[in-house]
C-alpha positions in Angstrom: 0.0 0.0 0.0 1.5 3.4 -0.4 0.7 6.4 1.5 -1.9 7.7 0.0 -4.0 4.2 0.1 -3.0 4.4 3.9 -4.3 8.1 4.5 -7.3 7.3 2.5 -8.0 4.2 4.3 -7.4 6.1 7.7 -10.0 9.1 7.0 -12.4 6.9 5.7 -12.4 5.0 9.1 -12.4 8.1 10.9 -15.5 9.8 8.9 -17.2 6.3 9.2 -16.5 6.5 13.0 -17.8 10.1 13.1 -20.7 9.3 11.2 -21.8 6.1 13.5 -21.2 8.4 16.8 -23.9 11.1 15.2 -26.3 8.4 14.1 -26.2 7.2 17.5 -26.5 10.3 18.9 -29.3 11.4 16.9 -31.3 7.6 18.2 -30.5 8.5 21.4 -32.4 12.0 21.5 -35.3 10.7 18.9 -36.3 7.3 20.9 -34.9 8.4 24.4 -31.8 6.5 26.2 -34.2 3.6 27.4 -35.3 2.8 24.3 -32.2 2.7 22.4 -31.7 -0.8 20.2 -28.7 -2.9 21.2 -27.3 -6.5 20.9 -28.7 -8.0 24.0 -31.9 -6.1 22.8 -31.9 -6.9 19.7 -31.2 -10.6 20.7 -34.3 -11.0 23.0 -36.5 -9.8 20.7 -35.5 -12.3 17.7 -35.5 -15.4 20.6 -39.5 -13.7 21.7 -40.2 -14.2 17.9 -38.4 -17.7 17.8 -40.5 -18.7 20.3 -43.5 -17.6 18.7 -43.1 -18.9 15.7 -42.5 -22.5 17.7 -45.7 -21.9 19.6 -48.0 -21.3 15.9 -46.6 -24.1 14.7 -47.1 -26.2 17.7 -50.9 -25.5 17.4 -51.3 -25.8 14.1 -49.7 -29.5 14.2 -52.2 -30.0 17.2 -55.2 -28.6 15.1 -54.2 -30.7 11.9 -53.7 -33.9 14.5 -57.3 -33.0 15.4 -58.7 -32.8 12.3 -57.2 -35.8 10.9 -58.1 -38.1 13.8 -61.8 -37.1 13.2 -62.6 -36.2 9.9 -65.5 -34.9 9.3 -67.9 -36.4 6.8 -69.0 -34.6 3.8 -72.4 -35.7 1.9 -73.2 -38.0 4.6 -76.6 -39.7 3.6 -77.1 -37.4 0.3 -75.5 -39.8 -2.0 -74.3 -37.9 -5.0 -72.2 -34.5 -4.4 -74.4 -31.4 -5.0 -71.4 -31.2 -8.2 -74.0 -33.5 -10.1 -71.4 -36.8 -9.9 -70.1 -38.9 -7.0 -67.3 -38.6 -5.1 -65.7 -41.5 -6.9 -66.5 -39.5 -10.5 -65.1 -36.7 -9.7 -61.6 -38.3 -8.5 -61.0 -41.1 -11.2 -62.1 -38.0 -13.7 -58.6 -36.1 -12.8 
């Protein structure tokens, strides 16, 4: 690298350090220091999420279990479907 790469590479990182220090600055005032995102933040909120994604799917499996263990009956008694063929037409015709 020659010295100009270096001096670039070194104001660069300074501006981008300036730059993060106002952003955060500006958060701070905006949202108030309580309410300021961080990592621990940040990760509790995506584990919350985690588990309730886990939970949705948990009773959806549940409700599916529950709806296959008693189906219920379509037609029961009417004999042909109100589609004008039988059940058994309307599969083998697919």
């Amino acid at each position: 690298m020659t010295s100009d790469e270096i001096g670039f590479t070194a104001v660069s990182r300074t501006l981008v350090s300036y730059a993060a220090g106002l952003i955060a600055g500006v958060e701070r005032k905006l949202v108030g220091e309580e309410n300021v995102r961080t990592a621990q933040g940040n990760a509790w909120a995506a584990m919350c999420a985690d588990r309730a994604r886990a939970q949705a799917r948990a009773d959806t499996d549940a409700m599916v279990a529950t709806l296959a263990a008693h189906p219920r009956r379509r037609n029961a008694g009417q004999g042909a479907s109100s589609r004008g063929g039988s059940r058994a037409t309307l599969v083998s015709a697919r």
